[in-house]
C-alpha positions in Angstrom: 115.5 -85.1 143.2 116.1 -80.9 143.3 113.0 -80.6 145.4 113.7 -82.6 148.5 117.1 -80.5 149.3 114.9 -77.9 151.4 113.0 -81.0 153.3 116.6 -81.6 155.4 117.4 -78.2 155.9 117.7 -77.2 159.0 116.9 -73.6 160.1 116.6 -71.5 163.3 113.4 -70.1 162.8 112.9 -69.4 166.5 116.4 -66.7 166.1 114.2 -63.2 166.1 113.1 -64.6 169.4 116.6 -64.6 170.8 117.4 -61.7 169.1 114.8 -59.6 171.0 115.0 -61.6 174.2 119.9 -60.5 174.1 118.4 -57.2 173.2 116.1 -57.0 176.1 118.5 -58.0 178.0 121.0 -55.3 177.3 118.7 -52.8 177.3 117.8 -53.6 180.6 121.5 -53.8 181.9 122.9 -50.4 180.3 119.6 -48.1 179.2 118.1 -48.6 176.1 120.1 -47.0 173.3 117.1 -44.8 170.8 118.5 -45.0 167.4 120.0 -48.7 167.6 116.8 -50.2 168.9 114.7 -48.4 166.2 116.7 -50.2 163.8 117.5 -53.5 165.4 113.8 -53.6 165.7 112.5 -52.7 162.1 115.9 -55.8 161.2 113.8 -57.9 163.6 111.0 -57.7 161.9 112.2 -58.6 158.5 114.4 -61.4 160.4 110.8 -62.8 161.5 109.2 -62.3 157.8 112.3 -63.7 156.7 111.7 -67.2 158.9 107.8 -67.3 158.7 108.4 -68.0 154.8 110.9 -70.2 155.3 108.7 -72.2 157.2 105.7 -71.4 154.6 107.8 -72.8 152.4 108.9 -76.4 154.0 105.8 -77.1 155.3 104.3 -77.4 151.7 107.4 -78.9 150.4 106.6 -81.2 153.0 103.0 -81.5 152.6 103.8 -82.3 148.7 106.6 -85.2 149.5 104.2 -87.0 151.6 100.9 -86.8 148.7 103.5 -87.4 145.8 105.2 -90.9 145.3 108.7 -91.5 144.5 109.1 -90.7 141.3 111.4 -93.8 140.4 108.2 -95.7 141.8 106.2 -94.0 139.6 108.1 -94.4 136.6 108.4 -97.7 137.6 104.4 -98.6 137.9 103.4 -96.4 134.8 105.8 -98.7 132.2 104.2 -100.8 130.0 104.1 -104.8 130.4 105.0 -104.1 134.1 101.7 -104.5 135.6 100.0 -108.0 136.7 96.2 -107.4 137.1 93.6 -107.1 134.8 92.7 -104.1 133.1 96.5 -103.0 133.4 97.4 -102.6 129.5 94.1 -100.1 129.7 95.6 -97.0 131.2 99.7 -97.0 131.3 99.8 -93.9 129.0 97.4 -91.9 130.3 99.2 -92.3 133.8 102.4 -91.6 132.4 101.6 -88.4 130.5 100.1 -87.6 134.1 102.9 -87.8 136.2 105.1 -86.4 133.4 103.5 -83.1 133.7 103.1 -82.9 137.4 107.0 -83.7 137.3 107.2 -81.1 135.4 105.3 -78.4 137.0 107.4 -79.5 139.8 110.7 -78.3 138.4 109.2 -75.5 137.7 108.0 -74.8 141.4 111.4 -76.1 142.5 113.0 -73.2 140.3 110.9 -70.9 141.1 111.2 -71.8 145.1 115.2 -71.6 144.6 115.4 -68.4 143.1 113.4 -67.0 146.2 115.2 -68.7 148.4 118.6 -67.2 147.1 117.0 -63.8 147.2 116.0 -64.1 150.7 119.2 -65.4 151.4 121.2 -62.1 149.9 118.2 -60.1 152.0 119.3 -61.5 155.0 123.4 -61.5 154.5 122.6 -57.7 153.4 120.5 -57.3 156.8 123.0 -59.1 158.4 125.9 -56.6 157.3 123.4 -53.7 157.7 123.1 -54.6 161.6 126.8 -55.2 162.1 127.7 -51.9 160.9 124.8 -50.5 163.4 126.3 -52.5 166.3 129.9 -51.1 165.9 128.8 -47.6 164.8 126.4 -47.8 167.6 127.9 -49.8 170.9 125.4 -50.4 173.9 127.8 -50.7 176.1 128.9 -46.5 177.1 132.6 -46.5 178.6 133.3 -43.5 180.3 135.9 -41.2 178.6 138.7 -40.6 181.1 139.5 -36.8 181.7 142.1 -35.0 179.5 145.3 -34.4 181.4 146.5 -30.6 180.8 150.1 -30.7 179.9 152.3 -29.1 182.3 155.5 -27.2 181.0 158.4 -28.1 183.5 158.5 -24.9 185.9 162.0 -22.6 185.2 164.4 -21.7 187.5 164.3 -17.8 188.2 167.2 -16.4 188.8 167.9 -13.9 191.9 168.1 -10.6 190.9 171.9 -9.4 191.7 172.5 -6.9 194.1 174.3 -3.7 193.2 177.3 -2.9 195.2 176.4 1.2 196.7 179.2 3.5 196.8 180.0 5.6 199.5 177.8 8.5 197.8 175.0 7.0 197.6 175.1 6.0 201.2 175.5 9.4 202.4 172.8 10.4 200.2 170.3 7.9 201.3 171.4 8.8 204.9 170.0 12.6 203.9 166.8 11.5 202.8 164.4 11.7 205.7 161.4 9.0 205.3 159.4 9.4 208.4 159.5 13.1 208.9 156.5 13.6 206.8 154.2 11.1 208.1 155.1 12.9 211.7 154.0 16.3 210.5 150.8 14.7 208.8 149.8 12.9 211.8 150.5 16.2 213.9 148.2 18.2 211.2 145.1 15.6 211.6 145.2 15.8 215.2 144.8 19.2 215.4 142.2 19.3 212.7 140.3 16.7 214.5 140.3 19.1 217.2 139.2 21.9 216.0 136.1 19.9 214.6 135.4 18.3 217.8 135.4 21.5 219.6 133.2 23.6 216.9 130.6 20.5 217.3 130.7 20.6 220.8 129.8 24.8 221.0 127.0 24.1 218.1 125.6 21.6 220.1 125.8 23.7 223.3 123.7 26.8 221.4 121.1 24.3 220.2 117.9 24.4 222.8 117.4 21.4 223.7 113.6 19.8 224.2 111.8 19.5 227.6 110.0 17.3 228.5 106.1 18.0 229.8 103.0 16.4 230.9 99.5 17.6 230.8 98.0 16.4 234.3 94.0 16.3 235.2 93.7 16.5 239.1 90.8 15.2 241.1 90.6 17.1 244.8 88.0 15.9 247.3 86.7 17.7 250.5 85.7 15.9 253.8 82.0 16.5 253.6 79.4 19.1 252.0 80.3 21.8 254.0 83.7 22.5 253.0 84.7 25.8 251.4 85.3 24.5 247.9 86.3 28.0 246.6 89.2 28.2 250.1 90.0 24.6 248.7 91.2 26.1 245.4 92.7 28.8 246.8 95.2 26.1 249.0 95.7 24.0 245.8 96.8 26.8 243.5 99.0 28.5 246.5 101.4 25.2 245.7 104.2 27.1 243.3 107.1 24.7 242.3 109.5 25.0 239.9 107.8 24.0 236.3 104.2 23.6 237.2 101.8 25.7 235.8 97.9 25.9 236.9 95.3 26.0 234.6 91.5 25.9 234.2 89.1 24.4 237.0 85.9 22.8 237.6 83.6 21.5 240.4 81.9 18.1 239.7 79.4 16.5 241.7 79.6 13.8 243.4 76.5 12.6 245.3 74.6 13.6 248.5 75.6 17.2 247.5 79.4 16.7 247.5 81.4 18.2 244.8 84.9 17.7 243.9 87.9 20.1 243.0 88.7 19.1 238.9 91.9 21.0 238.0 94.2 21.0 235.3 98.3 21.8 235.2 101.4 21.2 233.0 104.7 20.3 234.6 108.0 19.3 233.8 108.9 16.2 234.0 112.7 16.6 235.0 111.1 19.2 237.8 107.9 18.1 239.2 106.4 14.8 239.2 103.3 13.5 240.4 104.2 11.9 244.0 105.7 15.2 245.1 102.6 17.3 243.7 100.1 15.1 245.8 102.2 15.5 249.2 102.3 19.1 248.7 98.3 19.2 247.9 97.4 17.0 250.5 99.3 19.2 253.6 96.2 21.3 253.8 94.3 18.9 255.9 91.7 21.3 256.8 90.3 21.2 253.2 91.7 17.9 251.1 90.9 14.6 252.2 92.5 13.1 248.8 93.8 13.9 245.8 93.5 11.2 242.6 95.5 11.5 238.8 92.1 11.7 236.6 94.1 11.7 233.4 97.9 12.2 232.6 99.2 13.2 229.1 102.6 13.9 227.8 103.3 17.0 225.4 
């Protein structure tokens, strides 16, 4: 019968499975590619439609093959005269008119299951199509494009420019034309000039003042005891003339027990007078100075 054709069949409903599993694959040894695996993807997904009704579909062709006789046994049993047992001549044509309808409610199933069978079947060789035009639009393997190569024109032989013969005049003229004079006489013409700079520089320079250098100095003088002449003690200090000290003001501190000490201020210069050779001169009077100390030393 029509209807048993699908029962034999054999289909690879597990294929979306492999499909997925080579695409995983791929992906996983070359990057995943973004538009092809969108669409494999959505074409997996029909795929998988595709087989679950397949399977739908044998199952209960299936299911009916096993809850439905032969029909040649059927037509056999439901003829009349056929039947041994009692009670058999009762209900032939009721059985008969039965399984005529179920037959034919059959056929129409079977039609109806063949026409959506053929449809999937144009679905799939259009998906089919659909994904090998992907795959060669698309490959997953990337090959790396190899660098254009600039074309090189073949390099062109120059040819040396020919010499002109000189004639004799032209010699003698060349031989007129002096070309190192006039570098001589420039060279001459900087020197002196760099001269004359160097030696107005040198007499600005000279007329300029230049800066000396001074230091403010605070000078502490101490007598022996309380009975030296503090006011003969200044009089020794500021008899000390050198060349670039000036004295200034003076004071007498105490210092305890009724001993007071010589505070004295004075400006030097630095190039002229320093401090070692203003104490030695100080502390000759002996009479009058057991020490002098530096109280405080500024430069101006």
């Amino acid at each position: 019968m029509a209807t048993n054709f699908l029962v034999h069949e054999k289909i690879w409903f597990d294929k979306f499975k492999y499909d997925d599993a080579e695409r995983k694959f791929y992906e996983q040894m070359n990057g995943p590619v973004a538009g092809a695996s969108c669409q494999e993807n959505g074409a997996s997904v029909i795929l998988r439609d595709i087989a679950r009704a397949r399977e739908n579909i044998q199952k209960s062709l299936a299911g009916l093959k096993e809850v439905l006789p032969d029909p040649s046994e059927a037509l056999s049993q439901a003829t009349p005269g056929t039947s041994s047992g009692p009670g058999a001549s009762s209900g032939p044509g009721g059985d008969h008119s039965e399984l005529v309808v179920r037959i034919a409610s059959l056929e129409v199933e079977n039609q109806n299951l063949r026409s959506v069978v053929q449809d999937l079947q144009q679905a799939i060789s259009r998906l089919e199509a659909r994904l090998s035009t992907l795959e060669k639009s698309s490959p997953i393997i990337h090959r790396a494009t190899a660098p254009q190569t600039q074309h090189v024109s073949p390099m062109r032989q120059v040819e040396p420019p020919t010499k002109k013969v000189a004639t004799p005049a032209e010699d003698d003229e060349d031989n007129d034309i002096d070309l190192f004079g006039s570098d001589e006489e420039e060279d001459k013409e900087a020197a002196q000039l760099r001269e004359e700079r160097l030696k107005q520089y040198a007499e600005k320079k000279a007329k300029k003042p230049s800066l000396v250098a001074k230091s403010s100095i605070l000078l502490d003088v101490k007598p022996w005891d309380d009975e030296t002449d503090m006011a003969k003690l200044e009089a020794c200090v500021r008899s000390v003339q050198l060349d670039g000290l000036l004295w200034g003001g003076s004071k007498l501190v105490p210092v305890g027990y009724g001993i007071r000490k010589l505070q004295i201020q004075c400006v030097v210069e630095d190039d002229k007078v320093g401090t070692d050779l203003l104490e030695e001169e100080i502390t000759k009077f002996e009479e009058h100075v057991q020490s002098v100390d530096i109280a405080a030393f500024n430069k101006i």
